[in-house]
C-alpha positions as CSV (number, residue, x, y, z in Angstrom):
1,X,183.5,271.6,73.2
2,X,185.0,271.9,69.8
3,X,188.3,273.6,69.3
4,X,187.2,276.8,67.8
5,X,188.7,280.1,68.4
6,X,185.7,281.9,70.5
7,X,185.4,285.1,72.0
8,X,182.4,287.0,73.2
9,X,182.7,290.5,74.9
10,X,179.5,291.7,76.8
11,X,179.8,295.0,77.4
12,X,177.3,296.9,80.5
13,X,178.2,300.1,81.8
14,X,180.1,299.5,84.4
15,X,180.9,296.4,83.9
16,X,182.4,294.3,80.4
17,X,182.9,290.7,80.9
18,X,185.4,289.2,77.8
19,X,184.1,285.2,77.5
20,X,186.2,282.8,75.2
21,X,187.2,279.4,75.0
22,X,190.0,277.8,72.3
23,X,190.6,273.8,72.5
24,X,189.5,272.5,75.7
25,X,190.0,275.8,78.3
26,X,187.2,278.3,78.5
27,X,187.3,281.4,80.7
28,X,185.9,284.6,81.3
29,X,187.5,288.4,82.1
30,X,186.3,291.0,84.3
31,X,186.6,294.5,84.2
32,X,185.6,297.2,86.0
33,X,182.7,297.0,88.1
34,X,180.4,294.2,89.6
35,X,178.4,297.1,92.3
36,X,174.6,297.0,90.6
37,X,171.8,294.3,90.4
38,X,172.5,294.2,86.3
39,X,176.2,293.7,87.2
40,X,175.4,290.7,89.0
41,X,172.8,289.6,86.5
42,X,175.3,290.0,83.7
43,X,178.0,288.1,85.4
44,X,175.9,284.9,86.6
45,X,174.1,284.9,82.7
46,X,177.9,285.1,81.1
47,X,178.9,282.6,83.8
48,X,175.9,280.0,82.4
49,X,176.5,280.7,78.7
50,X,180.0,279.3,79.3
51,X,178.8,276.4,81.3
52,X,176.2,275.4,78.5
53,X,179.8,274.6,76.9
54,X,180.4,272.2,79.4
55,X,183.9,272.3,80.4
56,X,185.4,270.8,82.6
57,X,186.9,273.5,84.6
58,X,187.1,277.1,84.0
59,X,189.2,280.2,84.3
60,X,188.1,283.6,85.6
61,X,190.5,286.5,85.5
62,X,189.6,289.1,87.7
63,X,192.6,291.4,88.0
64,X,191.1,293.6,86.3
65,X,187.9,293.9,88.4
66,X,187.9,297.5,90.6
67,X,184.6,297.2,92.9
68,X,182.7,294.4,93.8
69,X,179.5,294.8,96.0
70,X,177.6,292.8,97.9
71,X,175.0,291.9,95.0
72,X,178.4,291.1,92.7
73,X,180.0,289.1,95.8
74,X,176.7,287.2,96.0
75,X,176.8,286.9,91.6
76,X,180.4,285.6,92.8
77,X,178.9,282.8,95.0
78,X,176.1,281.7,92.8
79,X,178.3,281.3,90.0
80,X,180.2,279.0,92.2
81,X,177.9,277.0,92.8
82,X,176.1,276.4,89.8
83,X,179.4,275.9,88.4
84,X,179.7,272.7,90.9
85,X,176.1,271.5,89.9
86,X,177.1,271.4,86.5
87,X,180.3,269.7,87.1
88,X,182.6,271.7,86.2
89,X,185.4,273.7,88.2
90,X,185.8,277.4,88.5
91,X,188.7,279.0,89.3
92,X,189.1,283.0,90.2
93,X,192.3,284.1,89.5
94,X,193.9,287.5,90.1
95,X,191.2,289.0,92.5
96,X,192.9,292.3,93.5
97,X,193.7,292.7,97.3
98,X,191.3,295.2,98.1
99,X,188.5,292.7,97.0
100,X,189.6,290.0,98.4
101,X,189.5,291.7,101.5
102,X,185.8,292.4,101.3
103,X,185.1,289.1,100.1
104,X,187.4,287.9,103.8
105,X,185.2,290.6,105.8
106,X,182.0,289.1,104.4
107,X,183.1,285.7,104.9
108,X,182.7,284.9,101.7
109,X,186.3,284.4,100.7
110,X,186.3,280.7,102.5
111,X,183.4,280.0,100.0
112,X,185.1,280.8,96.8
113,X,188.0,278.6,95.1
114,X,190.3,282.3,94.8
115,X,193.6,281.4,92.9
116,X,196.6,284.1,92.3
117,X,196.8,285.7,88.8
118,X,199.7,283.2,87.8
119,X,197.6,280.7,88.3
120,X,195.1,281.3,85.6
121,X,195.3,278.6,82.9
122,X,192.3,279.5,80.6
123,X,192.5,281.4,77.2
124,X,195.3,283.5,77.4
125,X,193.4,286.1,74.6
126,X,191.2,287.0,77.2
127,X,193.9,288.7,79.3
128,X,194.6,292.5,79.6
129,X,197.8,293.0,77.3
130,X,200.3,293.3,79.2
131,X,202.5,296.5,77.8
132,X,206.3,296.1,77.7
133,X,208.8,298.5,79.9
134,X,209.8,301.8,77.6
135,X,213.5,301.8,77.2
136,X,213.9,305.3,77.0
C-alpha cells in the first residue's frame, strides 16, 4: 500500500459502503442496510477490493449499520474468513446492540472478531461526522 489519500463510496439502495485507506490503515463504513442478496454481494466485493490492497489489518465501522439479515450476517462471516486467507486482520467495530444480538442468537457472534466503536483504528474520514452539542 502506498500512502495515498483514498476513498471509494459504493452506494446500493439500501445499503452504501464508504472504503478508504491513507498511510498504512484501510477500512470500510457501513450504512444502512445489509437485508438483500445484493447487500451481501456488495459488502463481500468491497470487502475483496480492499484486501487486493493487502493490508495488514483492517477496520470496519459498522455503527452506522441498521438491519442485518441472515444473507448480510453470512456476507459478515465470509468476509471473515477470506480476510484470514489473505492474511490480513479484520476488525468490526461499533456493531449496534440490536445486531449484535442477532448475530449472538445465530451463533455467529463467537465467529466474528466484534470490537467496540472506540476501538476502531482505521481512516478516521470514513466515520459519520460526529455533530457538536448546540449551545443554545
Amino acid at each position: 500500500m502506498n500512502d495515498a489519500f483514498f476513498l471509494l463510496i459504493l452506494p446500493t439502495r439500501t445499503l452504501t459502503i464508504h472504503l478508504g485507506t491513507y498511510r498504512q490503515c484501510a477500512g470500510l463504513s457501513l450504512r444502512g442496510s445489509c437485508a438483500s442478496a445484493a447487500d451481501a454481494a456488495h459488502l463481500l466485493q468491497t470487502v475483496h477490493q480492499l484486501l487486493e490492497r493487502h493490508p495488514s489489518q483492517a477496520w470496519i465501522d459498522t455503527q452506522q449499520l441498521h438491519s442485518l439479515s441472515q444473507l448480510g450476517q453470512q456476507a459478515m462471516l465470509r468476509a471473515t474468513t477470506a480476510s484470514q486467507q489473505a492474511g490480513t486482520q479484520l476488525h468490526w467495530c461499533g456493531l449496534p446492540a440490536a445486531l449484535r444480538h442477532e448475530l449472538h442468537t445465530s451463533g455467529l457472534e463467537a465467529q466474528l472478531p466484534l470490537h467496540p466503536a472506540a476501538s476502531y483504528e482505521g481512516p478516521r474520514f470514513l466515520l459519520p461526522t460526529q455533530r457538536a452539542p448546540s449551545r443554545d
